[in-house]
MOPAC internal coordinates of N, CA, C and O (Angstrom, degrees):
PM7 1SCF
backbone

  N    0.0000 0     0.00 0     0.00 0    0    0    0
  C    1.4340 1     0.00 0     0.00 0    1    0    0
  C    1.5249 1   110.29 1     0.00 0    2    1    0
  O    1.2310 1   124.98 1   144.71 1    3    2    1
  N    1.7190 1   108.04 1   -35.29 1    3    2    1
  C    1.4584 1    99.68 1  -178.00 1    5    3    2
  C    1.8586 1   118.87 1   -70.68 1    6    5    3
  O    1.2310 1   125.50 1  -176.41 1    7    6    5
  N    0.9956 1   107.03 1     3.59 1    7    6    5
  C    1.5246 1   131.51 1   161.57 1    9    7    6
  C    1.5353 1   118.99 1   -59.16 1   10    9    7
  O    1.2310 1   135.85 1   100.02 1   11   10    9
  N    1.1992 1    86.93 1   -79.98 1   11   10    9
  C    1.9032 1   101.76 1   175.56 1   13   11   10
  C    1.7116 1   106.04 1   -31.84 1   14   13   11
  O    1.2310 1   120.03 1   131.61 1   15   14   13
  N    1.4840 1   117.55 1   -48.39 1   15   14   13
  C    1.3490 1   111.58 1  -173.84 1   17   15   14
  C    1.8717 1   106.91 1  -109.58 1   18   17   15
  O    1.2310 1   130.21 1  -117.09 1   19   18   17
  N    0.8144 1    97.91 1    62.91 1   19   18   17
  C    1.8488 1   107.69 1   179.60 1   21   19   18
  C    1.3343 1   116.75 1    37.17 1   22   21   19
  O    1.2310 1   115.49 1  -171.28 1   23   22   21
  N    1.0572 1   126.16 1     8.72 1   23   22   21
  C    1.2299 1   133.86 1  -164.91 1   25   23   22
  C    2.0762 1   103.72 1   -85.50 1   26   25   23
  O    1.2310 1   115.48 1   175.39 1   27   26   25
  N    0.6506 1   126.18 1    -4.61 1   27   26   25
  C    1.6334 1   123.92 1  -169.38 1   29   27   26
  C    1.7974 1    97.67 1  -164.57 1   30   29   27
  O    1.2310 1   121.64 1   -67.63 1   31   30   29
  N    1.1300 1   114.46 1   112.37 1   31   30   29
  C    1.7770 1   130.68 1   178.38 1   33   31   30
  C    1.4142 1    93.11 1  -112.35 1   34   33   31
  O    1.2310 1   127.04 1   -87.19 1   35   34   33
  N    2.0287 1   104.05 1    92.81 1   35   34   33
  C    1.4749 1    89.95 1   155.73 1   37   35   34
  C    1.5045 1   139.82 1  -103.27 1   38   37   35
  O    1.2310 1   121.85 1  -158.85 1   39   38   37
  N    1.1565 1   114.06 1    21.15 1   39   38   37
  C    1.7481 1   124.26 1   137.68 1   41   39   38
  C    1.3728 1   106.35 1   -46.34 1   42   41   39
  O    1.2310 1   109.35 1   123.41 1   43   42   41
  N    1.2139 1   137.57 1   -56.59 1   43   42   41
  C    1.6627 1   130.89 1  -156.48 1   45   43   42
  C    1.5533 1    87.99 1   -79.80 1   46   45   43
  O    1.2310 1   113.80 1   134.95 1   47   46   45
  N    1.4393 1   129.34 1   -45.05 1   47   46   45
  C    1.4340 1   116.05 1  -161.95 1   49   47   46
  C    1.4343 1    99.05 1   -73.51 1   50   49   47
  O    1.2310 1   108.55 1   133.49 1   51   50   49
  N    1.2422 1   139.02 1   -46.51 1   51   50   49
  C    1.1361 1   139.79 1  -167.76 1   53   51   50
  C    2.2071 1   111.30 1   -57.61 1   54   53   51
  O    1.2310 1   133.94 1   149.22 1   55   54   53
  N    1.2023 1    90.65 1   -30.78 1   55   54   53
  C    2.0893 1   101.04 1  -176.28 1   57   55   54
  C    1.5077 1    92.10 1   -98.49 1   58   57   55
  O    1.2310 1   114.21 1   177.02 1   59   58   57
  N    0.9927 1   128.57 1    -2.98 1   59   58   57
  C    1.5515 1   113.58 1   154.54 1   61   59   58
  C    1.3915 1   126.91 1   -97.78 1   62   61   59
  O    1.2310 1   121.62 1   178.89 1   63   62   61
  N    1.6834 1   114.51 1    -1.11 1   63   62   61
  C    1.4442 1   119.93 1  -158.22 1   65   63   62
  C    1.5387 1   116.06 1    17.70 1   66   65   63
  O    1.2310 1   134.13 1   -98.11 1   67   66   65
  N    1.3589 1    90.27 1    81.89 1   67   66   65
  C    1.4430 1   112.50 1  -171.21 1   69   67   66
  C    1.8846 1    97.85 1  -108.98 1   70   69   67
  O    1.2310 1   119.22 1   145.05 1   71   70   69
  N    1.2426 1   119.10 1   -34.95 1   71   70   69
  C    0.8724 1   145.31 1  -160.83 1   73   71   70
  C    1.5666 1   116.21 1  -116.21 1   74   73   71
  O    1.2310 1    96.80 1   -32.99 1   75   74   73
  N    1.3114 1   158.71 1   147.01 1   75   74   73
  C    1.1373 1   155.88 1   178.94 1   77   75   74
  C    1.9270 1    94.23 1  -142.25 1   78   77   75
  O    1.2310 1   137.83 1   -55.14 1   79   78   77
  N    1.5657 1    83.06 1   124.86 1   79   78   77
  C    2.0370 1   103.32 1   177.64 1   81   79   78
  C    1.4530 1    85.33 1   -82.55 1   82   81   79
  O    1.2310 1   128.82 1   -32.91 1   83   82   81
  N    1.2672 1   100.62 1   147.09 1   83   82   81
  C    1.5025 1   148.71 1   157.58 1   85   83   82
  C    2.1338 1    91.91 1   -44.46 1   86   85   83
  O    1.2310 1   122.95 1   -31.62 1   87   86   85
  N    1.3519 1   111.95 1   148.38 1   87   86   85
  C    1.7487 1   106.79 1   157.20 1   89   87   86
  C    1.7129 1    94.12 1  -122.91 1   90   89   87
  O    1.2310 1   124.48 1   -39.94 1   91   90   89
  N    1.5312 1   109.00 1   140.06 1   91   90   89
  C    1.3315 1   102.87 1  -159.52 1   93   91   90
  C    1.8083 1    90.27 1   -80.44 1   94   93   91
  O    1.2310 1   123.33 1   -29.69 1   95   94   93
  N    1.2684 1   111.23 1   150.31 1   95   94   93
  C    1.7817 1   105.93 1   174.81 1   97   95   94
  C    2.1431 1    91.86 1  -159.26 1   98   97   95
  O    1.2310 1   133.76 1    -6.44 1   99   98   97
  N    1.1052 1    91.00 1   173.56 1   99   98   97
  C    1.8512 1   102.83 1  -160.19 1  101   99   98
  C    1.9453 1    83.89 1   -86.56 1  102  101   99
  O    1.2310 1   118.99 1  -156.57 1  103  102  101
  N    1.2172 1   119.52 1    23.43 1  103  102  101
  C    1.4842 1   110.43 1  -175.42 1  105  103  102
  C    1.9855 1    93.10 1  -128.10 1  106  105  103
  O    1.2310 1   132.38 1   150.38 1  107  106  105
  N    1.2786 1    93.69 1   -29.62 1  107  106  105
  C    1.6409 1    93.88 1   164.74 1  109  107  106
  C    1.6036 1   126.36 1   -68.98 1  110  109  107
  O    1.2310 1   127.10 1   131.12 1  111  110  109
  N    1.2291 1   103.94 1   -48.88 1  111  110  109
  C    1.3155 1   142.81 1   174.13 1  113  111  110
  C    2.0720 1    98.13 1   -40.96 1  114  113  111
  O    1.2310 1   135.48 1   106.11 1  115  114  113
  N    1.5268 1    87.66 1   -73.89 1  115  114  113
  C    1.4711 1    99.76 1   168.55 1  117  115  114
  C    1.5840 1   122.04 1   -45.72 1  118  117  115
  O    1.2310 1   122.49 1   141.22 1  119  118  117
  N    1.0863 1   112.84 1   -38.78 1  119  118  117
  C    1.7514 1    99.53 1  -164.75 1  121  119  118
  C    1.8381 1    95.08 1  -105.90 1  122  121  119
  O    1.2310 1   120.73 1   175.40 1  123  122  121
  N    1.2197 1   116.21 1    -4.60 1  123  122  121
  C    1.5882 1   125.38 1   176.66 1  125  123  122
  C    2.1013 1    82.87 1   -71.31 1  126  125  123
  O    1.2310 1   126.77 1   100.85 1  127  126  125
  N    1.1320 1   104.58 1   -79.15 1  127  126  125
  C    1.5882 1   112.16 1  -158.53 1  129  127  126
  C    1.9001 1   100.98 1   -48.70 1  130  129  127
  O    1.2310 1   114.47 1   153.01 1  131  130  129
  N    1.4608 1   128.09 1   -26.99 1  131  130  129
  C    1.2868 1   134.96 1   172.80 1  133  131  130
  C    1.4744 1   113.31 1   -71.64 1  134  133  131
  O    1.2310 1   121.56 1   152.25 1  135  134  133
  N    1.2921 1   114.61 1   -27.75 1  135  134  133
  C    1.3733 1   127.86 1   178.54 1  137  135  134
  C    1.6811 1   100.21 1   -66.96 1  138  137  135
  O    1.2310 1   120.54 1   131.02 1  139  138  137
  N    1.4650 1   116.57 1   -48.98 1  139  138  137
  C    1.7817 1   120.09 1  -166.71 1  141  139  138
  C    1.6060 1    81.81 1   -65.55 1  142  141  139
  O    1.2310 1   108.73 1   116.60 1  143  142  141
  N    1.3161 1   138.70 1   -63.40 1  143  142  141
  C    1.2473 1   127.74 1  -135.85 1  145  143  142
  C    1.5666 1   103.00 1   -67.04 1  146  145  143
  O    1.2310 1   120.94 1   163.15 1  147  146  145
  N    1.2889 1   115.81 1   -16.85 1  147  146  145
  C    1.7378 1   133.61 1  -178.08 1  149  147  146
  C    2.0750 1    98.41 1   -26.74 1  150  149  147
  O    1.2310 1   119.84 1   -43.16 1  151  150  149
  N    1.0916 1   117.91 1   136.84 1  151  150  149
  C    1.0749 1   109.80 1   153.95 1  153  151  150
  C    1.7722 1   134.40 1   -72.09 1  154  153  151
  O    1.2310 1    97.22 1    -0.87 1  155  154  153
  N    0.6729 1   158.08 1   179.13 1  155  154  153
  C    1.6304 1   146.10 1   132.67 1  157  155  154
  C    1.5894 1   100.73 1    77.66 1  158  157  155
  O    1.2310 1   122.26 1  -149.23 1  159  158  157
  N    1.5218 1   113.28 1    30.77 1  159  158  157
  C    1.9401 1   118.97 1   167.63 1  161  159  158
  C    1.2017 1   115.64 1   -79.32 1  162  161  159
  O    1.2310 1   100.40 1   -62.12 1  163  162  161
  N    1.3645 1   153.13 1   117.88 1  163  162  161
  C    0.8800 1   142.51 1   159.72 1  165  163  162
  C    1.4985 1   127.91 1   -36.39 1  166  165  163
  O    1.2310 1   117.54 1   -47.72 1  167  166  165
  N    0.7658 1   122.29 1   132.28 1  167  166  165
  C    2.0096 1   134.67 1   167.31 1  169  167  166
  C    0.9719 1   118.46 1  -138.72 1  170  169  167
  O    1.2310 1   121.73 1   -46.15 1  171  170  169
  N    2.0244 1   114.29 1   133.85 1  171  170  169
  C    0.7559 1   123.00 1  -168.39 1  173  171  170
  C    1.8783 1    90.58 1  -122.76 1  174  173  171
  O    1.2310 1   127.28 1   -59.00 1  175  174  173
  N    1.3223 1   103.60 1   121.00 1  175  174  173
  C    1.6485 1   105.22 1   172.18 1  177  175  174
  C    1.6681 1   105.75 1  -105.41 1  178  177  175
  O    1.2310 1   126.41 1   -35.47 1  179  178  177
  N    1.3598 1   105.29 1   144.53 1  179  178  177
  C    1.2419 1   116.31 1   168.60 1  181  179  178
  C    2.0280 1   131.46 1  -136.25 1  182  181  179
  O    1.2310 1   130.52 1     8.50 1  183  182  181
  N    1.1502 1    97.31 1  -171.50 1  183  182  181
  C    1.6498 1    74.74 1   171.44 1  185  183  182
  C    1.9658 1    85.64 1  -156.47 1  186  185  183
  O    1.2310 1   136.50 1   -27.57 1  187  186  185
  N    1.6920 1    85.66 1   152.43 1  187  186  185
  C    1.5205 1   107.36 1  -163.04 1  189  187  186
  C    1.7186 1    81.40 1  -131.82 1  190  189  187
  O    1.2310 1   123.64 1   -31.76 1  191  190  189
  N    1.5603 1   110.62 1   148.24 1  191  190  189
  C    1.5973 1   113.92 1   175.53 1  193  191  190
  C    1.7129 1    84.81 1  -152.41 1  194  193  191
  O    1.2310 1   133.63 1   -56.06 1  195  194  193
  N    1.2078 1    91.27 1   123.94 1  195  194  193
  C    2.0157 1   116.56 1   161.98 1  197  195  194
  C    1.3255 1   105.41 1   -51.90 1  198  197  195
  O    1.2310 1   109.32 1   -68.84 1  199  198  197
  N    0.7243 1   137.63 1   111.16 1  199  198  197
  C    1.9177 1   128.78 1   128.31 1  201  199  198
  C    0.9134 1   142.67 1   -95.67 1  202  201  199
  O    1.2310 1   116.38 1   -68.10 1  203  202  201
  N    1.3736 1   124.48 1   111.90 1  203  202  201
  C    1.5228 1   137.23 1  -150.21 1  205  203  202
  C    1.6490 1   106.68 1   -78.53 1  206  205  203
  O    1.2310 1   135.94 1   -16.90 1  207  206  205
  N    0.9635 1    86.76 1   163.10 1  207  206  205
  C    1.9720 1    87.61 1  -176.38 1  209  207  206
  C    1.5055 1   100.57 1   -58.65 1  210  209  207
  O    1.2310 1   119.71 1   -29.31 1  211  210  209
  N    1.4438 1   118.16 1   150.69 1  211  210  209
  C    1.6416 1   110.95 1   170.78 1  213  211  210
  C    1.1725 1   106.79 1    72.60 1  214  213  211
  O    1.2310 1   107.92 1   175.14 1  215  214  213
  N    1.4199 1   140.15 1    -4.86 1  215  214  213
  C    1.5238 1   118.04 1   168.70 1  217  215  214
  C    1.2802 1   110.36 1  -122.06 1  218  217  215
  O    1.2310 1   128.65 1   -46.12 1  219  218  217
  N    1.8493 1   100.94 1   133.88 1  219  218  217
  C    1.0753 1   103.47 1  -154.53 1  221  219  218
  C    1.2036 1   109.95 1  -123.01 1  222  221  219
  O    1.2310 1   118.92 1   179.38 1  223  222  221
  N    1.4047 1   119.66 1    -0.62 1  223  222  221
  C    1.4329 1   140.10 1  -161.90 1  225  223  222
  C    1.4237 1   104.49 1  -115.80 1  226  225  223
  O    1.2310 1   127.61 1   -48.23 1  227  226  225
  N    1.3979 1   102.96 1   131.77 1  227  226  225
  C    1.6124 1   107.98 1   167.95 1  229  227  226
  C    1.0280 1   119.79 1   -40.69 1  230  229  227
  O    1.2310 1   103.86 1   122.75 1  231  230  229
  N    1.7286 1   147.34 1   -57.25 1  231  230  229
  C    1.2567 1   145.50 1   153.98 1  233  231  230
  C    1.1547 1   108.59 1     8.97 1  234  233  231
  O    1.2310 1   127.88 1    83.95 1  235  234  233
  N    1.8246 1   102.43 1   -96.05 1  235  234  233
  C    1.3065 1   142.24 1   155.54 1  237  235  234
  C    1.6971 1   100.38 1    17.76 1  238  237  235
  O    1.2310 1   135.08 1    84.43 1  239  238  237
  N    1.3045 1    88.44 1   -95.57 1  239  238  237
  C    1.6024 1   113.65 1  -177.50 1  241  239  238
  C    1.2803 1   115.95 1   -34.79 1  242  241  239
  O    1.2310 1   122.58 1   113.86 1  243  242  241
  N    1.5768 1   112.67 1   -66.14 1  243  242  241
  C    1.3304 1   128.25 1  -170.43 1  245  243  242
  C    1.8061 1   112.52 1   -65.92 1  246  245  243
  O    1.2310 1   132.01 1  -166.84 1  247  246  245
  N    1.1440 1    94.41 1    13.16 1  247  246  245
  C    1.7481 1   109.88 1  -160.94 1  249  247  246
  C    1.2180 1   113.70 1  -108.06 1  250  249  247
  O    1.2310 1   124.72 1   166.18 1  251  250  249
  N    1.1291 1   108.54 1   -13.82 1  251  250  249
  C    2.0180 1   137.75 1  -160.23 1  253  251  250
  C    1.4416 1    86.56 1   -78.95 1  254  253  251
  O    1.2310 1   123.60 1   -35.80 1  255  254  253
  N    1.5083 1   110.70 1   144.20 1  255  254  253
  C    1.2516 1   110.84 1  -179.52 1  257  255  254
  C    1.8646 1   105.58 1  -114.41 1  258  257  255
  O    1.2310 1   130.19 1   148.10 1  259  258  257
  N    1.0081 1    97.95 1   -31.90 1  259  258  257
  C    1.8935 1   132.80 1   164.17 1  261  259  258
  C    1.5445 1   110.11 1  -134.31 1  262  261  259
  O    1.2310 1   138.01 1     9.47 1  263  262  261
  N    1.7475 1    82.71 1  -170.53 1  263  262  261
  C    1.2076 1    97.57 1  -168.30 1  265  263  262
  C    0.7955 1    95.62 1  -151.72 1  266  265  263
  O    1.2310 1   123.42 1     0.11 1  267  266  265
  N    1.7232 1   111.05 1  -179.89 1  267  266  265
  C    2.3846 1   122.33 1  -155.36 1  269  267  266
  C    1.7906 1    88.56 1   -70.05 1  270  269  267
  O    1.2310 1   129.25 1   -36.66 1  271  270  269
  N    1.0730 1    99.77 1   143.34 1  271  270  269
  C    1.7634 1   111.28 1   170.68 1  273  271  270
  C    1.7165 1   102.08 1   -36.50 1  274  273  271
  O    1.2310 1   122.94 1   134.84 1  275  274  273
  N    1.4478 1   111.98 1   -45.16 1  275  274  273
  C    1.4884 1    83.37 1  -169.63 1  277  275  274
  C    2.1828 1   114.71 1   -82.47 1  278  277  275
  O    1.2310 1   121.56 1  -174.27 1  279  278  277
  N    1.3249 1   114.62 1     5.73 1  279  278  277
  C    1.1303 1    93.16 1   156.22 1  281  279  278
  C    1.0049 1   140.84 1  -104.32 1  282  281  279
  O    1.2310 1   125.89 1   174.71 1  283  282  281
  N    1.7128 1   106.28 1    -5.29 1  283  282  281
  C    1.3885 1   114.60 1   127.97 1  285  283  282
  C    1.5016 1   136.47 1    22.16 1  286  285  283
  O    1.2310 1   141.41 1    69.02 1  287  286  285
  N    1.4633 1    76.04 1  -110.98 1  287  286  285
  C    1.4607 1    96.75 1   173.53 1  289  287  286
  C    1.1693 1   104.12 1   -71.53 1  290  289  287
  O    1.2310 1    84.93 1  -149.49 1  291  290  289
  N    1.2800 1   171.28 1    30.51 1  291  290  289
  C    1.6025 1   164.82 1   128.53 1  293  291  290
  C    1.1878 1   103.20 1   -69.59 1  294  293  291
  O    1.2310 1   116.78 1   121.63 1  295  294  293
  N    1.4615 1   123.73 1   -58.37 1  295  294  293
  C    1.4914 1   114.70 1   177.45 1  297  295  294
  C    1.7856 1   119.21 1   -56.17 1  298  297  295
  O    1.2310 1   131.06 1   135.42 1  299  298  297
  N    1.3189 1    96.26 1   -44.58 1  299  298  297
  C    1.4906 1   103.30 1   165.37 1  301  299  298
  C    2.0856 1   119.06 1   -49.07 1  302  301  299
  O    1.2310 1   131.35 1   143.98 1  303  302  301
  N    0.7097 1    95.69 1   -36.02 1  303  302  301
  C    1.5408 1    92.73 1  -168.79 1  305  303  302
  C    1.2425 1   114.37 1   -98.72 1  306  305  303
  O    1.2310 1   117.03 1   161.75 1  307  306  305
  N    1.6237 1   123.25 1   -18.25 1  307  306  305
  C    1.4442 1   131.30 1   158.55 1  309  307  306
  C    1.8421 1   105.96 1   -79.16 1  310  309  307
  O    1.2310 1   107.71 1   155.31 1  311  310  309
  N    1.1842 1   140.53 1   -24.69 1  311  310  309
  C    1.3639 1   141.08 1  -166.76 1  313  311  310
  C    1.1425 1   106.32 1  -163.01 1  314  313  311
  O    1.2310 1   134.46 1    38.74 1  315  314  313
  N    1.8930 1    89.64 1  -141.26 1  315  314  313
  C    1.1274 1   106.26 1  -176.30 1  317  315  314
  C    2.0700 1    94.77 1  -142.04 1  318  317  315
  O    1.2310 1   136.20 1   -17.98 1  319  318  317
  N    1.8397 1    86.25 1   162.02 1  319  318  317
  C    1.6647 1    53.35 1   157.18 1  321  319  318
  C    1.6615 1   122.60 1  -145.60 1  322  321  319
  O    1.2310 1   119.99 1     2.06 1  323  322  321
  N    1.3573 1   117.63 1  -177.94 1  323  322  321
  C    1.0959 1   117.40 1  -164.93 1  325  323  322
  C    1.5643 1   116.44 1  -110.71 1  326  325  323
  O    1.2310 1   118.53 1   -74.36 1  327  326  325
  N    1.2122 1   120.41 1   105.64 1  327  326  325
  C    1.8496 1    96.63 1  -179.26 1  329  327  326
  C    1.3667 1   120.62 1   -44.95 1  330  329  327
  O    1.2310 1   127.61 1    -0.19 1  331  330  329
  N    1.4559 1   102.95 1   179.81 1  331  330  329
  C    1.6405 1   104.51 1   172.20 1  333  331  330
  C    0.7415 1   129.50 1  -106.69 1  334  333  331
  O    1.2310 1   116.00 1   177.34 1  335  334  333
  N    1.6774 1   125.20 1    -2.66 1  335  334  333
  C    1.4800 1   148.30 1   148.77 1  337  335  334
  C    1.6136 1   115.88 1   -41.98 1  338  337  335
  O    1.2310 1   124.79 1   133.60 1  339  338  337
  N    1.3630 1   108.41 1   -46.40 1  339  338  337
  C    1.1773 1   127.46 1  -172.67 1  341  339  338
  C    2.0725 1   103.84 1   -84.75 1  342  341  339
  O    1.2310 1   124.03 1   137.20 1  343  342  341
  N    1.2272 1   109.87 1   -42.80 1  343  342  341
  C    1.6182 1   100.55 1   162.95 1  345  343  342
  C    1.2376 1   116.51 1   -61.03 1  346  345  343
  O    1.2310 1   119.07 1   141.96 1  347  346  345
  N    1.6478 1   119.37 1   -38.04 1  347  346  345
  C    1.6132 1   108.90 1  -167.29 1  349  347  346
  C    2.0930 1    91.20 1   -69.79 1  350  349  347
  O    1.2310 1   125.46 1   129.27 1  351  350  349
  N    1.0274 1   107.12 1   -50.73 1  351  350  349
  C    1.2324 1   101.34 1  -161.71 1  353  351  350
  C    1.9253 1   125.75 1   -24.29 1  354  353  351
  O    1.2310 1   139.06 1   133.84 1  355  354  353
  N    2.0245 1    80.64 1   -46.16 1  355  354  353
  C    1.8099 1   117.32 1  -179.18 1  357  355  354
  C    1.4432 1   100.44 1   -59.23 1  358  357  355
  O    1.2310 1   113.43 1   133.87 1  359  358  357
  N    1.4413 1   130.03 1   -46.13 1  359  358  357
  C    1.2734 1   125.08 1  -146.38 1  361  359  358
  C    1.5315 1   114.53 1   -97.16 1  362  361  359
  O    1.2310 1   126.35 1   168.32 1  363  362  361
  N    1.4551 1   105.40 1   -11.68 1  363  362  361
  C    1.7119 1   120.43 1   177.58 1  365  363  362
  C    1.7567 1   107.71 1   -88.58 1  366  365  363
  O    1.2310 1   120.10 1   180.00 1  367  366  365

């Protein structure tokens, strides 16, 4: 995310080996998925809603099933995401 707003260039970190990538293996994988089960992790949930050009009405909005390819991929690369079918379900 610190990308999206210029804040972190990892091209420059990567030609300085400033930084060392992860190699993905079923032992990373493993202690990544042991890491979620952690008690006491912080989470931060949020909610993001598309609005398409021309809609101006809550309906409208709340009606969007997606969004333009490029927010898309923004939601993709900050998270994950969650429908809203699946929040109303949580919140009743």
């Amino acid at each position: 995310m610190l990308s999206h707003f210029g804040i972190l260039n990892y091209e420059a970190f990567v030609e300085s080996n400033s930084i060392k990538l992860l190699h993905k293996s079923p032992a990373l994988y493993r202690d990544l998925r042991a890491l979620d089960r952690k008690q006491g992790r912080e989470t931060i949930k949020f909610g993001l809603f598309y609005v398409g050009k021309g809609q101006t009405t809550e309906q409208a909005i709340l009606n969007n099933s997606k969004g333009s390819p490029e927010f898309e991929d923004f939601v993709r690369s900050i998270g994950w995401l969650v429908r809203k079918l699946l929040i109303a379900a949580t919140i009743c």
